[in-house]
ZATI-563266 format. One line per 5 residues: their letters; for each residue x, y, z of N, C-alpha, C. Coordinates in steps of 0.1 Angstrom, whole numbers, plus 2048, in hexadecimal, padded with zeros to 3 digits. Each point is the difference from the previous one (the first is absolute). Example, Ala and Ser with C-alpha at 12.3 -4.5 7.8 and 13.67 -1.06 7.14 Angstrom:
% ZATI-563266
AS	884,7C7,84E,7F7,80C,800,809,80C,800 ~ 7FC,80B,7F9,809,80B,800,7F8,80B,808 .
***
This chain:
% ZATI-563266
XXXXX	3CA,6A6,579,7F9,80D,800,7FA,803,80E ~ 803,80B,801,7F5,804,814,7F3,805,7F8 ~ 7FE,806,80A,7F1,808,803,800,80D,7FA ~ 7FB,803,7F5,801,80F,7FB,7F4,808,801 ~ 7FF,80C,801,7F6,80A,804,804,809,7F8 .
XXXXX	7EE,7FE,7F9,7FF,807,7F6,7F5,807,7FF ~ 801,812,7FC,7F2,808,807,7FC,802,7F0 ~ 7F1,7FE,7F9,7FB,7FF,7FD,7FA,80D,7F8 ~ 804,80B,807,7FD,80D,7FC,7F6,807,804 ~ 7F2,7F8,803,7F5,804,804,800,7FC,80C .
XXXXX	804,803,809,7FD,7F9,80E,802,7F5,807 ~ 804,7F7,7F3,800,7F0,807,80E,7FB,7F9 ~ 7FF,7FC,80D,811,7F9,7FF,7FF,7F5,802 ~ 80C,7F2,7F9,800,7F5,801,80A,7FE,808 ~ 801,7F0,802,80A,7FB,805,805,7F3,7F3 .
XXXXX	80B,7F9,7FC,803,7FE,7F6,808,7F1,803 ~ 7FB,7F5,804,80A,7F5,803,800,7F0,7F9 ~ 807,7FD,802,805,7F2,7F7,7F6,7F6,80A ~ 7F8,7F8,7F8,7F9,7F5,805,808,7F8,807 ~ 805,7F8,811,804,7F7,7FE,7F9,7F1,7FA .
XXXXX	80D,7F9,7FF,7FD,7F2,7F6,7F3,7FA,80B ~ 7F8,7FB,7F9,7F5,7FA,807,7F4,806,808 ~ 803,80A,7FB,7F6,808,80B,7EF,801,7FA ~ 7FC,7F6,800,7EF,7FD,7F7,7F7,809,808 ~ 802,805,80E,7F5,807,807,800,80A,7F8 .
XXXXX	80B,809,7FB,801,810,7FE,7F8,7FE,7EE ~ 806,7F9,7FA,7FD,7FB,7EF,7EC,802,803 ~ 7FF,7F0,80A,7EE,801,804,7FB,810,803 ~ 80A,805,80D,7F8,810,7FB,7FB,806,7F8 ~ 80B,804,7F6,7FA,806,7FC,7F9,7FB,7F4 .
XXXXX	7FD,7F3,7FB,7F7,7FC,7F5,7F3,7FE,804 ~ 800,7FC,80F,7F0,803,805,7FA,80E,801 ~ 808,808,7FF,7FB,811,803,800,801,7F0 ~ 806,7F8,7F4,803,80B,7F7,7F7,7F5,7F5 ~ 805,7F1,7FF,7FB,7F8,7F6,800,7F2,804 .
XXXXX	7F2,7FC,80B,806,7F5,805,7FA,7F5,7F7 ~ 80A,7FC,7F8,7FA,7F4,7F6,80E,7F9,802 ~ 80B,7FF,808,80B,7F8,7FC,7FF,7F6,80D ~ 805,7F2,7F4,7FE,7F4,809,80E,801,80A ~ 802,7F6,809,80A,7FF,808,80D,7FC,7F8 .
XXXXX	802,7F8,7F3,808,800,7F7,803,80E,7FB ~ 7FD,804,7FD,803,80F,7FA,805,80B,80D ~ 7FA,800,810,804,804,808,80F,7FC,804 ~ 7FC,7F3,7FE,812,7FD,806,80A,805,7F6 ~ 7FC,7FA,7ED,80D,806,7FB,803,813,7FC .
XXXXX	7F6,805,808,802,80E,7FE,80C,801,811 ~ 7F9,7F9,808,80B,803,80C,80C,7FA,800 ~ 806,7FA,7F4,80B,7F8,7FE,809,809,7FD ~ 80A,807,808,809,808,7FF,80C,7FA,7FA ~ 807,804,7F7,80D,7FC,7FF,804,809,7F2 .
XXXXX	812,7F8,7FD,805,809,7F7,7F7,801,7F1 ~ 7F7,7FC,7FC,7F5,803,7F5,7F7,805,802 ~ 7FC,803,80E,7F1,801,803,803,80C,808 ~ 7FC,80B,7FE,803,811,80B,7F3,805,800 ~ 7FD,800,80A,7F4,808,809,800,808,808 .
XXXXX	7F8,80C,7FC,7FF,80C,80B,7F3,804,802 ~ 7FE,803,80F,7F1,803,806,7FF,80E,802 ~ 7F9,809,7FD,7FE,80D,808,7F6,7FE,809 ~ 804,808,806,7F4,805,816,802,80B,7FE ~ 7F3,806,805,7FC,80C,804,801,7FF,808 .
XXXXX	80A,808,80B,802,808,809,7F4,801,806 ~ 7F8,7F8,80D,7F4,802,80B,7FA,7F3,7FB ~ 7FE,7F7,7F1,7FB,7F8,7FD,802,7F0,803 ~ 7FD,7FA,809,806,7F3,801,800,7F7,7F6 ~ 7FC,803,7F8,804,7F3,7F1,801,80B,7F8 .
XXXXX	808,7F6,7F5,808,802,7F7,7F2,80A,7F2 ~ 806,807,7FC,7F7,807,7F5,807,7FD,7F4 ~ 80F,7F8,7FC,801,7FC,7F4,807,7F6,7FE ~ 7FF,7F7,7F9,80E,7FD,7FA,805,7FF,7F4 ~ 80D,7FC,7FB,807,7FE,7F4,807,7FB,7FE .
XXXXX	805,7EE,7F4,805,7FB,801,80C,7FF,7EF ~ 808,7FC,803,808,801,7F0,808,7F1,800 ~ 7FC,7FB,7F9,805,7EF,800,808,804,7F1 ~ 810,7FA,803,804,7FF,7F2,7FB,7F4,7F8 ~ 801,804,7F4,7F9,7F6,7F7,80B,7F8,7F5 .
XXXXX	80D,80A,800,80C,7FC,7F5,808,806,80B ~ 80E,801,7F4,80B,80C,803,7FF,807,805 ~ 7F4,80A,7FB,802,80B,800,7F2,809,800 ~ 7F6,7F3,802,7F3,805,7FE,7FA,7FD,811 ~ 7F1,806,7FF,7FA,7FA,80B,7F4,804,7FC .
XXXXX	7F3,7FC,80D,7F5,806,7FB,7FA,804,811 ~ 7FB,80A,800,7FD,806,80E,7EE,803,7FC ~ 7FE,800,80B,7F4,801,804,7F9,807,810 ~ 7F9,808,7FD,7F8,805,80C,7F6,7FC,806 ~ 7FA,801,80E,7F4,804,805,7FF,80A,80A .
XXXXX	7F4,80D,7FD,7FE,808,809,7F7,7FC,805 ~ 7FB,805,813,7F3,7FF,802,7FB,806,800 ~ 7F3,7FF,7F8,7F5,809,7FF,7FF,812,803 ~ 803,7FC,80A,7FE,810,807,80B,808,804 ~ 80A,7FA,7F5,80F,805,7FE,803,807,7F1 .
XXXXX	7FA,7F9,7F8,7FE,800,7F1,7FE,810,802 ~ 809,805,7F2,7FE,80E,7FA,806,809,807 ~ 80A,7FB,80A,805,808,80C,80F,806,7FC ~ 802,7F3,7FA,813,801,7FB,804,7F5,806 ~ 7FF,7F7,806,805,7F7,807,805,7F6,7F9 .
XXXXX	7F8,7F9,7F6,807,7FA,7F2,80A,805,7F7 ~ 7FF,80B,800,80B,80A,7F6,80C,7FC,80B ~ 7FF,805,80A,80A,7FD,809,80A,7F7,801 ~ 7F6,7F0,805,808,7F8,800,805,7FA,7F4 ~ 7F3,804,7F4,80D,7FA,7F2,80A,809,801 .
XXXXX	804,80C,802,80C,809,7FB,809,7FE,80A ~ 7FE,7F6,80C,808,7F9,808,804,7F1,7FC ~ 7F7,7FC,7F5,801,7F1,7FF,80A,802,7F9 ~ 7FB,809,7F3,80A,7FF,7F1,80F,803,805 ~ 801,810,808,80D,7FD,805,809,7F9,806 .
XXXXX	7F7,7F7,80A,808,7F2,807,802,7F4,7EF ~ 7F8,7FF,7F7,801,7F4,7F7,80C,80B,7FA ~ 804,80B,7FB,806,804,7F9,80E,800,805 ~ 805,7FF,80E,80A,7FD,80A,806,7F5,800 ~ 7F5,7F9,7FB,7FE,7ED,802,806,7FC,7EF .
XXXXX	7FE,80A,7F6,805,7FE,7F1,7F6,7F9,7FA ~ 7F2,806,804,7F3,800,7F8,800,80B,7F8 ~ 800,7FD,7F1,7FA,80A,7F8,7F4,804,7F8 ~ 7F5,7EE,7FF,7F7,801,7FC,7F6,7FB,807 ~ 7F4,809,802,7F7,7F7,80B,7EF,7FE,7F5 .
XXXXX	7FC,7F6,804,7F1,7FF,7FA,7F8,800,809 ~ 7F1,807,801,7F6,7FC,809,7F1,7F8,7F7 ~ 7FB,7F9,806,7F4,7FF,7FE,7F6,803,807 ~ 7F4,806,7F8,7F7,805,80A,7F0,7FF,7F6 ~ 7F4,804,80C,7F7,7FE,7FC,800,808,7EC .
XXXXX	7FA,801,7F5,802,80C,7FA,7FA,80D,7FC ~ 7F2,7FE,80D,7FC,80F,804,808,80A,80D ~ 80B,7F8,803,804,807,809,80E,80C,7FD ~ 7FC,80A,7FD,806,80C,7FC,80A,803,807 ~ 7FA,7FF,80F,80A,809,809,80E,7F0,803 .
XXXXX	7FF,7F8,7FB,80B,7F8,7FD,80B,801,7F6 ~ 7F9,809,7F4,808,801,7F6,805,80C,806 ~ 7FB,80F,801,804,809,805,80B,800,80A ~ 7FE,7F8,808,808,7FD,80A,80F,7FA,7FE ~ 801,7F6,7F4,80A,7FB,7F4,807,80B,7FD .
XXXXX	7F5,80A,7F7,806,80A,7F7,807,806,80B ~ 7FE,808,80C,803,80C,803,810,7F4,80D ~ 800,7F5,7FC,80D,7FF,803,80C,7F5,7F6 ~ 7F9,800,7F9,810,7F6,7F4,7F4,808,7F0 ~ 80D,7F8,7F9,7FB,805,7F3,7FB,7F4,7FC .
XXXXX	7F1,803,7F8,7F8,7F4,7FF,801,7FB,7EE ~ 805,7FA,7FB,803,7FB,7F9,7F7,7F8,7F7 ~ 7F5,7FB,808,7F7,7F7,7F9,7F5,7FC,80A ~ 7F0,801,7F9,7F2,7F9,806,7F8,7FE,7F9 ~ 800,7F2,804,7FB,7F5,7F8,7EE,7FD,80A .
XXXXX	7FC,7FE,7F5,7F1,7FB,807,800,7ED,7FE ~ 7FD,7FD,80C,802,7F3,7FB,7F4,7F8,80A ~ 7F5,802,7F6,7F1,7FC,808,7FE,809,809 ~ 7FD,7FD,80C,7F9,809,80C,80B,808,807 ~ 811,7FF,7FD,807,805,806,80E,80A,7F3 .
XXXXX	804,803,80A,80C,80F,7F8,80D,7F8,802 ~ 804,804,7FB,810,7F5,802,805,813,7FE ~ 80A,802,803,806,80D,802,810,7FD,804 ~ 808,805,7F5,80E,7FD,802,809,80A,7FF ~ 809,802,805,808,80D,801,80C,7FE,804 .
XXX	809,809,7FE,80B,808,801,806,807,80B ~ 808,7FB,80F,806,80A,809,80C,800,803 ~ 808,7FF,7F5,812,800,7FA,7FD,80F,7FA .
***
């Protein structure tokens, strides 16, 4: 995959690219800007690029770090489970919307049909964000978190 540019509608445009394998500085970006609670285990296997593991970062155009990322690890055949982080002062922009409706289409290329996310389960604009790109099929509350599974076949 290259580098896609993608305008946003309101003024802000991204930039759209594939994590390379190992790259833990760009992962550290943006989770110290966005949610810094991940140990260096969790850093490294989010920067572990390969044929199960696809990652894409958006940049804002003038911003020297990264404002998102998104990852989609297959889980089966035919499944996988992706996950986001915005930073902070990116959130509510479209920049999430974005890179999932870049992720799902790269997993859907790839002969992903079903993806699950987990997430906090007051966090709305996660499910929203689900809905308004695959068809959500099922959410489950399961203690403190949303298990959210869907449909992009």
């Amino acid at each position: 995959m290259q580098t896609r540019a993608i305008s946003l509608g309101h003024g802000l445009d991204v930039f759209v690219t594939p994590l390379r394998d190992g790259d833990e500085e760009t992962v550290r970006s943006v989770f110290n800007r966005a949610e810094p609670c991940l140990t260096a285990a969790e850093v490294g296997g989010l920067a572990a690029v390969d044929a199960r593991h696809h990652v894409l970062v958006a940049q804002v155009p003038g911003d020297r770090e990264p404002a998102a990322i998104a990852s989609l690890v297959r889980t089966g055949g035919t499944s996988a489970e992706i996950a986001f982080a915005v930073v902070d002062r990116y959130r509510h922009r479209g920049i999430g919307s974005a890179l999932a409706r870049e992720l799902i289409a790269d997993g859907r290329a790839a002969g992903v049909t079903d993806i699950t996310a987990l997430t906090a389960a007051d966090n709305r604009a996660a499910l929203a964000l689900i809905r308004s790109c695959a068809k959500v099929r099922r959410v489950a509350f399961e203690g403190p978190e949303l298990t959210i599974s869907a449909a992009i076949a």
